[in-house]
Backbone as a printed PyTorch tensor [residue, N CA C, xyz], in Angstrom:
tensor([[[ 97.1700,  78.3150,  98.0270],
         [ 96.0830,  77.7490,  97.2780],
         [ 96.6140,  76.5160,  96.5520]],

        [[ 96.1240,  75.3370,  96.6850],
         [ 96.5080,  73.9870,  96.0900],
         [ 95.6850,  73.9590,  94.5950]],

        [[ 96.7350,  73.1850,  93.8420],
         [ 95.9810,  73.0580,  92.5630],
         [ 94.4560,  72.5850,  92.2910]],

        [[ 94.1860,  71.6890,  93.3620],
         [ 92.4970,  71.5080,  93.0740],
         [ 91.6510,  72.5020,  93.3010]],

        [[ 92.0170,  73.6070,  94.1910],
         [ 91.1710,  74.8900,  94.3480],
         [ 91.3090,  75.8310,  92.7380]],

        [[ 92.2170,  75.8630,  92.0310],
         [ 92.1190,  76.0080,  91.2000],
         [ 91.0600,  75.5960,  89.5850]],

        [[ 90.9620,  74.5090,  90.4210],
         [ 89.8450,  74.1360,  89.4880],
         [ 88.4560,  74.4910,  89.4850]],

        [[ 88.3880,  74.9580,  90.6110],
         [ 87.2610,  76.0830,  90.6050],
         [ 87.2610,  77.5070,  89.9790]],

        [[ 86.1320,  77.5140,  88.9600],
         [ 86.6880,  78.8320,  88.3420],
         [ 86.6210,  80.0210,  89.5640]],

        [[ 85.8710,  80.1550,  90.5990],
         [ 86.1790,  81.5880,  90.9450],
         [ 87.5440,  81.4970,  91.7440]],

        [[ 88.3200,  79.9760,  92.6450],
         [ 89.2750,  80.0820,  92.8380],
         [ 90.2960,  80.5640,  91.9550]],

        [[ 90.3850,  80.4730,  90.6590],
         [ 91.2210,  80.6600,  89.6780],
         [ 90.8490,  81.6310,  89.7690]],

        [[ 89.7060,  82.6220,  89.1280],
         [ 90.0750,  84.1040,  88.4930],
         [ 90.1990,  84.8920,  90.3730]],

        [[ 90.4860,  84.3780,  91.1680],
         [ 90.9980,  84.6380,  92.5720],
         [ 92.6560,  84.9340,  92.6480]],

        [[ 92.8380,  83.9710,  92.1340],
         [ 94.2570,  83.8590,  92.0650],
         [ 94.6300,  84.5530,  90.6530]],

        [[ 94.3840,  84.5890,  89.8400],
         [ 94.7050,  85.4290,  88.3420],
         [ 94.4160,  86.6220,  88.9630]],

        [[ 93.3640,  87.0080,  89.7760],
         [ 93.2910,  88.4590,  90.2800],
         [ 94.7660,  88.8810,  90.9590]],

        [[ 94.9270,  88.2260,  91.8980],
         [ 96.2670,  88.4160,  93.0540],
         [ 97.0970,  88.5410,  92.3160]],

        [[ 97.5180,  87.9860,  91.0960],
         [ 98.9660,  88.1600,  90.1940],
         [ 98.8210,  89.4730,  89.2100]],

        [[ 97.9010,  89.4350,  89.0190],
         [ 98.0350,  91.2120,  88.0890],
         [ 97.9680,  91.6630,  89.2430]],

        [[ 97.2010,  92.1750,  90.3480],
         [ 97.7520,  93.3490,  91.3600],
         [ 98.9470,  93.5130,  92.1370]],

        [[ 99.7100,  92.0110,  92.2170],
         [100.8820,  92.0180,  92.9610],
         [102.2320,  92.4440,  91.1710]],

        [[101.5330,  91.6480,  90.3880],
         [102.3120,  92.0230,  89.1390],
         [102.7890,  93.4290,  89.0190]],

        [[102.1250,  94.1870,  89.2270],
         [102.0060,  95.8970,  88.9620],
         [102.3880,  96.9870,  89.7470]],

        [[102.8670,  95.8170,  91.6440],
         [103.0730,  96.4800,  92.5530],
         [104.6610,  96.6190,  92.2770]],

        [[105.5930,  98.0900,  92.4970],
         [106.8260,  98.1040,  91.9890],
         [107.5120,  99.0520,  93.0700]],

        [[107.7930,  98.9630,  93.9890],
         [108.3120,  99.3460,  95.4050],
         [109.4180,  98.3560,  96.0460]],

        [[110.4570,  99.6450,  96.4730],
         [111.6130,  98.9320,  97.0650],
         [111.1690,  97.7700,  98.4330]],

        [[110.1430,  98.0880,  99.0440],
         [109.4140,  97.8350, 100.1520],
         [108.5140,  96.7550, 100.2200]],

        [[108.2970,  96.1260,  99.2130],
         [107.5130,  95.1330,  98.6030],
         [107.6090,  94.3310,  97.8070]],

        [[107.7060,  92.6580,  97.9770],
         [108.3350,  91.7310,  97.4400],
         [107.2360,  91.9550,  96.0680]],

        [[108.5800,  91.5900,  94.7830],
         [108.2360,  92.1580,  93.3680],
         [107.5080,  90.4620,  92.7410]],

        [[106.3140,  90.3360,  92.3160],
         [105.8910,  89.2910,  91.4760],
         [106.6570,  89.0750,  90.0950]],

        [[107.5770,  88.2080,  89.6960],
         [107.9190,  88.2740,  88.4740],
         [107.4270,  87.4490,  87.5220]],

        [[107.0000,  86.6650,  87.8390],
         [105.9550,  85.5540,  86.4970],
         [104.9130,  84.5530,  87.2170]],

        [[104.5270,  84.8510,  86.6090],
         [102.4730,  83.5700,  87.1090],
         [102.7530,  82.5730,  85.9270]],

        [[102.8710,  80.9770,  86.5970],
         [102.6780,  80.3400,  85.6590],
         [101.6710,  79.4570,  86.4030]],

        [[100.5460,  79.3120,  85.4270],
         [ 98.9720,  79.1530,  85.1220],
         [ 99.1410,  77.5330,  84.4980]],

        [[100.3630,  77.1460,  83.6870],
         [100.2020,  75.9600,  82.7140],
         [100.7210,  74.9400,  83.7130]],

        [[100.3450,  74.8750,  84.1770],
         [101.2710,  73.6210,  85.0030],
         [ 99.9560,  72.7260,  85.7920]],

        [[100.0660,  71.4720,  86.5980],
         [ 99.4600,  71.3390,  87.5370],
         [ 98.9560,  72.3450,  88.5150]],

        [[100.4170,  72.7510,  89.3250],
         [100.5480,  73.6210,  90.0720],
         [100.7400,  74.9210,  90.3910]],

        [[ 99.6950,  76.0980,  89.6820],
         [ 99.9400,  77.1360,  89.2570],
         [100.9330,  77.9780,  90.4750]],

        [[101.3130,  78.9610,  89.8600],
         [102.3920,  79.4860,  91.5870],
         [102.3300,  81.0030,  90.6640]],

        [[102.8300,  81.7920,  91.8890],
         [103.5090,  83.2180,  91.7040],
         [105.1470,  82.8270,  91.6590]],

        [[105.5790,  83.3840,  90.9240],
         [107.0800,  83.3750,  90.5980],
         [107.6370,  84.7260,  91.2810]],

        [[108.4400,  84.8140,  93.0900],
         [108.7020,  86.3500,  93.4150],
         [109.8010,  86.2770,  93.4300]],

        [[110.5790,  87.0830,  93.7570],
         [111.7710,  87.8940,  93.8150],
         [112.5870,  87.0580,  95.2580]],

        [[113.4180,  86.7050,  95.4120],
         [114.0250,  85.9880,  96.4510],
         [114.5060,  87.0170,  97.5910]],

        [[113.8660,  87.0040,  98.4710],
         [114.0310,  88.1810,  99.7710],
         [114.9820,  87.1600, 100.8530]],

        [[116.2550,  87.3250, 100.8140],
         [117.5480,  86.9560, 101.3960],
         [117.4940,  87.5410, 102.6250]],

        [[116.3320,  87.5240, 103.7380],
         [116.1250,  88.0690, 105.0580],
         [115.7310,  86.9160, 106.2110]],

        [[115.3480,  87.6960, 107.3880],
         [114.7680,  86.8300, 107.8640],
         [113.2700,  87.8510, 108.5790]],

        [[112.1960,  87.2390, 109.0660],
         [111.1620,  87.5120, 109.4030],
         [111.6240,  88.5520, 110.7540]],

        [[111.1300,  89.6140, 110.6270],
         [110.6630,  90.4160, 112.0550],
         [110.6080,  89.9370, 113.2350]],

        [[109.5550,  88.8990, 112.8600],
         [109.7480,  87.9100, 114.2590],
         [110.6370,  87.1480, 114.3850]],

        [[111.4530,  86.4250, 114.1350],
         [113.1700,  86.4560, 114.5760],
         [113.7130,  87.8180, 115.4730]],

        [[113.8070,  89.1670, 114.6580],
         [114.2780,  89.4830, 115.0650],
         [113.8170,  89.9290, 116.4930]],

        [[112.3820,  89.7900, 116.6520],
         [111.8570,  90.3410, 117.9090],
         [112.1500,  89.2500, 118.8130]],

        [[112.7850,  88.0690, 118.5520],
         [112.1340,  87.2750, 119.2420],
         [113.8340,  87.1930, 120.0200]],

        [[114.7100,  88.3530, 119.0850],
         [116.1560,  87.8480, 120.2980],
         [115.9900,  89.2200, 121.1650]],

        [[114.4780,  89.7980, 121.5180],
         [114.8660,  90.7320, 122.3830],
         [114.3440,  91.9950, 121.8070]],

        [[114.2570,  93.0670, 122.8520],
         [113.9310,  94.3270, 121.8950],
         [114.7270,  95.0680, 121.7530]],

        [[114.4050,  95.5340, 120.1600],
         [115.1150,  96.2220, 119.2000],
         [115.1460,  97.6260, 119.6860]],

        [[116.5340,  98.3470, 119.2790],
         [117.1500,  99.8890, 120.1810],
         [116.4520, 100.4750, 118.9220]],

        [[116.0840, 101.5980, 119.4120],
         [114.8300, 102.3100, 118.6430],
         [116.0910, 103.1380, 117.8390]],

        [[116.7410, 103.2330, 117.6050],
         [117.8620, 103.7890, 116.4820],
         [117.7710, 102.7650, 115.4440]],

        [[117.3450, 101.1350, 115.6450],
         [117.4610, 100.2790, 114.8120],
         [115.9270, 100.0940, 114.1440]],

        [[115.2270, 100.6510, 115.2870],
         [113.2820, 100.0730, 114.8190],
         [112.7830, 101.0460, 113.9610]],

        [[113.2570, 102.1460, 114.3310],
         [112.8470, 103.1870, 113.5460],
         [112.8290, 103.6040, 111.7960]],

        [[114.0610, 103.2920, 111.3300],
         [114.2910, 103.0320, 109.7370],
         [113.4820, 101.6410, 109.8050]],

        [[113.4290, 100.9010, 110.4000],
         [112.4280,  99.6830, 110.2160],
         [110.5760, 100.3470, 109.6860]],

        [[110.6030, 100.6500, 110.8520],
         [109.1190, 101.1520, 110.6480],
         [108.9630, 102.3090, 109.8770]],

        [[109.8150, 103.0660, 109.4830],
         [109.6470, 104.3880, 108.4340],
         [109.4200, 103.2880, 106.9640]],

        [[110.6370, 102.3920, 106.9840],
         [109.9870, 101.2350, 105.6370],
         [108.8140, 100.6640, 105.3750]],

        [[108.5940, 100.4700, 106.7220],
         [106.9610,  99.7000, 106.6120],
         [106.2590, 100.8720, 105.9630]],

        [[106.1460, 101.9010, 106.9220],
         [105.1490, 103.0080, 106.6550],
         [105.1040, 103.4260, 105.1400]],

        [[106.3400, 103.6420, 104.6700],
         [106.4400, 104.3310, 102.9490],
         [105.9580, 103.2320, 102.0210]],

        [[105.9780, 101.7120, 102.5760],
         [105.6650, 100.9340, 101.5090],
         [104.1030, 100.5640, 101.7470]],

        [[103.2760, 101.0350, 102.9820],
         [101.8670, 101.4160, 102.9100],
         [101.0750, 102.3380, 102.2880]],

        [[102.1050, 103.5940, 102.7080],
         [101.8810, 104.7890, 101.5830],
         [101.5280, 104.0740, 100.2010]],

        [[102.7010, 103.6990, 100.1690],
         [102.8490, 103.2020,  98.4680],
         [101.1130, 102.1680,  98.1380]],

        [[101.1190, 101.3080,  98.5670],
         [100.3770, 100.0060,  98.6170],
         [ 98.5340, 100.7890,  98.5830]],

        [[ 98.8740, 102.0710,  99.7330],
         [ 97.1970, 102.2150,  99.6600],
         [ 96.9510, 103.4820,  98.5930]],

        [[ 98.1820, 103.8470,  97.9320],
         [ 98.0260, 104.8980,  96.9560],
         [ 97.7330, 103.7200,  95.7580]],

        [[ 98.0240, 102.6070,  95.5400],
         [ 97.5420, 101.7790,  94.0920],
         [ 96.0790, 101.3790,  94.8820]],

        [[ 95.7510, 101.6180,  95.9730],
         [ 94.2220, 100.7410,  95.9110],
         [ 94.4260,  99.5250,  96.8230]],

        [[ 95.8760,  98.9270,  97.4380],
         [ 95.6200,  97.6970,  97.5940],
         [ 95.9080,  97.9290,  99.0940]],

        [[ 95.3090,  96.9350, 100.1650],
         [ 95.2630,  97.1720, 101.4440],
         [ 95.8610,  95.7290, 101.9410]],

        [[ 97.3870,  95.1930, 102.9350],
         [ 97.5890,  94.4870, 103.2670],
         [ 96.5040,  93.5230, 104.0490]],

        [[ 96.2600,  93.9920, 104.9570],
         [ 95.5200,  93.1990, 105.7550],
         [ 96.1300,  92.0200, 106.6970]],

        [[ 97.0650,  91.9860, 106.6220],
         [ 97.6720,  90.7570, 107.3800],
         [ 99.1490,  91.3450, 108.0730]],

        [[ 99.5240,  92.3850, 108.5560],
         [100.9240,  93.0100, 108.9260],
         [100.7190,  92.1900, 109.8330]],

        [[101.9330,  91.5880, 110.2720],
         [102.9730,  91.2550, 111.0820],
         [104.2170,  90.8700, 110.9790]],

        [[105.1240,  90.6700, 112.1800],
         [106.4970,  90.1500, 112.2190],
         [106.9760,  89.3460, 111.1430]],

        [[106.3730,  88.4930, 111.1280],
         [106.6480,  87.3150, 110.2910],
         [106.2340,  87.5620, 108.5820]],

        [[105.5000,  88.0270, 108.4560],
         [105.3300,  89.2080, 107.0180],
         [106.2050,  90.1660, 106.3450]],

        [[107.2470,  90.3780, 107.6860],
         [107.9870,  91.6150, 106.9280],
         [109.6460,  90.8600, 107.2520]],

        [[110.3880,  91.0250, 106.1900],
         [111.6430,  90.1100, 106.2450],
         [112.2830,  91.2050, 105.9740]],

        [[113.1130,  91.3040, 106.6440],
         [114.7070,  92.1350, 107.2150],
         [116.1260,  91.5010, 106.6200]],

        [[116.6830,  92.4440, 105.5770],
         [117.7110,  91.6550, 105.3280],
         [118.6200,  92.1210, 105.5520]],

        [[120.1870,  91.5940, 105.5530],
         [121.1370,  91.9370, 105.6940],
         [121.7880,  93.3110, 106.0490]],

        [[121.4080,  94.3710, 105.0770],
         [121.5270,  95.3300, 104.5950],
         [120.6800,  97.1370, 105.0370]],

        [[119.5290,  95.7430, 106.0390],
         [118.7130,  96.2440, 107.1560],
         [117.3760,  96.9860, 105.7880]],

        [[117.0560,  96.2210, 104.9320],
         [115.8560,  96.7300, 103.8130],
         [115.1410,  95.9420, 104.5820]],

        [[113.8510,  96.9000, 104.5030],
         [112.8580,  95.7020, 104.9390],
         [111.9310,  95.0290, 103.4660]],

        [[111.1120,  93.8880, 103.2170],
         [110.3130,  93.4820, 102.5860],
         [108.7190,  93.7000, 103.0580]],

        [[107.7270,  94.0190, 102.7070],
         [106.6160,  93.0060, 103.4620],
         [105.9610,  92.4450, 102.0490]],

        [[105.1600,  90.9220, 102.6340],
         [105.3740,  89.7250, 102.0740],
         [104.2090,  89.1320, 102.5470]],

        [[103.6900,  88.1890, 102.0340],
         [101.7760,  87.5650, 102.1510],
         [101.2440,  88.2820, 102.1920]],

        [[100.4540,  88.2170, 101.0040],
         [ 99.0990,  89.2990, 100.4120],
         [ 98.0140,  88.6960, 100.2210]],

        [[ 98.2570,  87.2280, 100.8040],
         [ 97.2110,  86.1900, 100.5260],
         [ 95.4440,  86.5150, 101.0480]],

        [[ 95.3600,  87.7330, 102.0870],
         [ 94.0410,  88.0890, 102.2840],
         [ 94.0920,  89.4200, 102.1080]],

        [[ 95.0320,  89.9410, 101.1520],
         [ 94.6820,  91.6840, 101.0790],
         [ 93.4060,  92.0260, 100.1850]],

        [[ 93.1760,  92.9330, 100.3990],
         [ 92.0340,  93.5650,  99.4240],
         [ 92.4610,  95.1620,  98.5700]],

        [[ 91.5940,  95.1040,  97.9340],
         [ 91.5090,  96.3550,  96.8630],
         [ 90.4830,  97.5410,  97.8750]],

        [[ 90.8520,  98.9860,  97.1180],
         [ 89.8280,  99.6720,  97.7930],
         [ 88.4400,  99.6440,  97.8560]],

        [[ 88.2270,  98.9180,  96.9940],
         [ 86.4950,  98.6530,  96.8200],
         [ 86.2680,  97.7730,  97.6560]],

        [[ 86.8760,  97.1950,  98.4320],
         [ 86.6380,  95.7210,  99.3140],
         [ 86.6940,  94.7760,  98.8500]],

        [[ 86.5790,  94.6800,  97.8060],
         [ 87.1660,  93.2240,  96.9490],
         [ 88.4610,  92.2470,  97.2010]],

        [[ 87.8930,  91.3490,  97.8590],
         [ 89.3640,  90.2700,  98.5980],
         [ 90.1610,  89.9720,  97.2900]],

        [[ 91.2210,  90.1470,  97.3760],
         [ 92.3190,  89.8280,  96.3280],
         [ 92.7080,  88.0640,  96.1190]],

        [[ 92.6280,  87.2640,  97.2340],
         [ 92.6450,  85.8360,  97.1150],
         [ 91.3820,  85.1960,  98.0970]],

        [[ 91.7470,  84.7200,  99.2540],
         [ 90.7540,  84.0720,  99.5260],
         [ 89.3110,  84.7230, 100.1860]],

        [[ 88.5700,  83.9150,  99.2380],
         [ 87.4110,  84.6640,  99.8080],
         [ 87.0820,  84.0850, 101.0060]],

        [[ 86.1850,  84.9980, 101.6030],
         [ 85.1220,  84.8570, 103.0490],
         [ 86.0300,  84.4160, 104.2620]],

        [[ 87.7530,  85.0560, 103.9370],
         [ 88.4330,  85.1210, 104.9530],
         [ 88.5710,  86.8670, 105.1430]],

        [[ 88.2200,  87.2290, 106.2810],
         [ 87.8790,  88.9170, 106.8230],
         [ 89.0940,  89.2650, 107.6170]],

        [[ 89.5050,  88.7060, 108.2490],
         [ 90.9100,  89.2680, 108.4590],
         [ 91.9850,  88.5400, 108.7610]],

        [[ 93.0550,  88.9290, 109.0350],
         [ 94.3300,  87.9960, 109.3080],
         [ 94.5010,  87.8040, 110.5840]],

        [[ 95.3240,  88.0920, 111.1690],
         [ 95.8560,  87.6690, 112.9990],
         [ 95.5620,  88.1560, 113.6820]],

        [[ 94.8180,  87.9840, 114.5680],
         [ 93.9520,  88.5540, 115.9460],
         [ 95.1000,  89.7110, 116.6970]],

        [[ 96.0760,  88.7790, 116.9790],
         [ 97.1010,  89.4070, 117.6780],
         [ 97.2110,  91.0580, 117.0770]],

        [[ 97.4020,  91.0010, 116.0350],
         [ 97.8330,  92.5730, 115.0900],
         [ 96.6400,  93.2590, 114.3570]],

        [[ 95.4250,  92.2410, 114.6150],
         [ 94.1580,  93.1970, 114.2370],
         [ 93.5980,  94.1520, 114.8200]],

        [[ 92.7110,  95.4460, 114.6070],
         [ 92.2260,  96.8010, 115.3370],
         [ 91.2330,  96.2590, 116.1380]],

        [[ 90.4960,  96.6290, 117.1470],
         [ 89.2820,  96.0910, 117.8190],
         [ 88.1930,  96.0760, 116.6700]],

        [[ 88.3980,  97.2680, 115.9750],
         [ 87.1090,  96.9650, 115.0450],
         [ 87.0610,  95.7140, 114.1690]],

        [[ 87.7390,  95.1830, 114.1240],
         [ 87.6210,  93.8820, 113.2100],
         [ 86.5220,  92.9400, 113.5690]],

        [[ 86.1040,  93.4290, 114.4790],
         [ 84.8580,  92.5680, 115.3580],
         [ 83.4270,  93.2850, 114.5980]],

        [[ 83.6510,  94.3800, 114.0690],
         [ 82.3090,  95.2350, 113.3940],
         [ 82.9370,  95.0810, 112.0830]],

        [[ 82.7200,  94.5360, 111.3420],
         [ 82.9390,  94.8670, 109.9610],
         [ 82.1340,  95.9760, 109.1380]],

        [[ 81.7500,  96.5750, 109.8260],
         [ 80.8160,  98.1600, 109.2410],
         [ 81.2290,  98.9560, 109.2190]],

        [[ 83.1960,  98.4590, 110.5400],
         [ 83.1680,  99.7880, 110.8710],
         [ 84.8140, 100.0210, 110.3900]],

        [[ 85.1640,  98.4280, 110.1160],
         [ 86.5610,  98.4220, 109.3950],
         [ 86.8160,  98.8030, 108.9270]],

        [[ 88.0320, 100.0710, 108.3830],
         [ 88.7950, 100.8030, 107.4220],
         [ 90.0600,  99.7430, 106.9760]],

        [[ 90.0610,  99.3200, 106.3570],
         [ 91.4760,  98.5260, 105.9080],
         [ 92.7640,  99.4340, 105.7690]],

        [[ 92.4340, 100.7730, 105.4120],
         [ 93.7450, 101.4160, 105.2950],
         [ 93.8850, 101.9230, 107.2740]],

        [[ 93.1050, 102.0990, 107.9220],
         [ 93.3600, 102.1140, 109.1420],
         [ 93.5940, 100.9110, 110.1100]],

        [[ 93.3940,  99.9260, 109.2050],
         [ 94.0950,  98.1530, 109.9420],
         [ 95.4950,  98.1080, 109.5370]],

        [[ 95.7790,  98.7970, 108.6860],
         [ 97.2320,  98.3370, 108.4380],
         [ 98.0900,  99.0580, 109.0270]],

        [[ 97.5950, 100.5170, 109.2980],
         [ 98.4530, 101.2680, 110.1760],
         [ 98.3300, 101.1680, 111.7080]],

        [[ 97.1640, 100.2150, 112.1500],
         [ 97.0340, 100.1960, 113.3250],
         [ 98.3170,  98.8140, 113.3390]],

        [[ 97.8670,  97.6470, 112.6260],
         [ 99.0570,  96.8240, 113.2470],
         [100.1960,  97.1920, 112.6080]],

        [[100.4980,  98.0320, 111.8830],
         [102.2730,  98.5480, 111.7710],
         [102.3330,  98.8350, 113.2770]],

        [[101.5780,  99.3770, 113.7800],
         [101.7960, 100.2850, 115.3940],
         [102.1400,  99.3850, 116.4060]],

        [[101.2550,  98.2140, 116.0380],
         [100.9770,  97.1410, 116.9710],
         [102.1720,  96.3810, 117.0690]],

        [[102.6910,  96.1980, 115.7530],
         [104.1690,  95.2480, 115.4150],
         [105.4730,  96.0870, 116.0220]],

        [[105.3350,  97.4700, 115.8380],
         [106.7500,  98.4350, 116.5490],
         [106.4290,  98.8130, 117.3450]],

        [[105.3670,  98.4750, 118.1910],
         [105.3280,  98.9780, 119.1730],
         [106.0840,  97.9810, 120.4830]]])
């Protein structure tokens, strides 16, 4: 979000929304928000520096020996657990979302179209879903979308 969208008040209390729910999110599994600064030109989220690289890197030298994918995707999974027990629904899983570091922790990372359980988009509005590639077929019915069943469908979609 660029600072002139900000100058729209519902862009702003859009973005003031996204920083108290990412503020509050506190999981090994999930990049930590540590300060919103609002006073500037350029308001920003202040996160936690994730010293990894994207999923997709790693998929992209080949596929991963399921002794290695597996603690991968048990991370994803516990930090969904986590994510849809506060209410909040990714909406955007993929490769490139979840950063792998050193140490083999995973992160996942852009929350820029997640929502709350009420359906309430957390940043941009009247964007409905993220990447075709890792979305459920239902994303085509929005009547019939479960967000907590989009995120576990493309965890599936990404290790699979």
């Amino acid at each position: 979000m660029c600072s002139s969208d900000l100058r729209v008040p519902s862009a702003k209390a859009r973005f003031v929304r996204e920083a108290e729910i990412l503020f509050r999110l506190d999981h090994p599994g999930i990049v930590k928000v540590r300060n919103v600064r609002m006073e500037i030109d350029t308001p920003y989220l202040e996160m936690e520096f994730v010293d990894g690289v994207g999923l997709n890197e790693r998929i992209g030298d080949g596929p991963t020996p399921v002794d290695q994918a597996l603690p991968l995707f048990r991370q994803v999974a516990e930090a969904l657990v986590y994510l849809h027990r506060q209410g909040v629904r990714h909406r955007d899983l993929k490769p490139s979302n979840m950063l792998v570091q050193a140490n083999g922790l995973l992160k996942l990372v852009d929350f820029g179209i997640a929502s709350e359980a009420d359906g309430n988009t957390i940043t941009e509005q009247g964007q409905t879903f993220g990447s075709v590639s890792y979305a459920p077929p239902e994303w085509l019915d929005p009547d019939r979308l479960d967000p907590v069943r989009w995120d576990v469908y493309s965890a599936g979609v990404v290790f699979w």
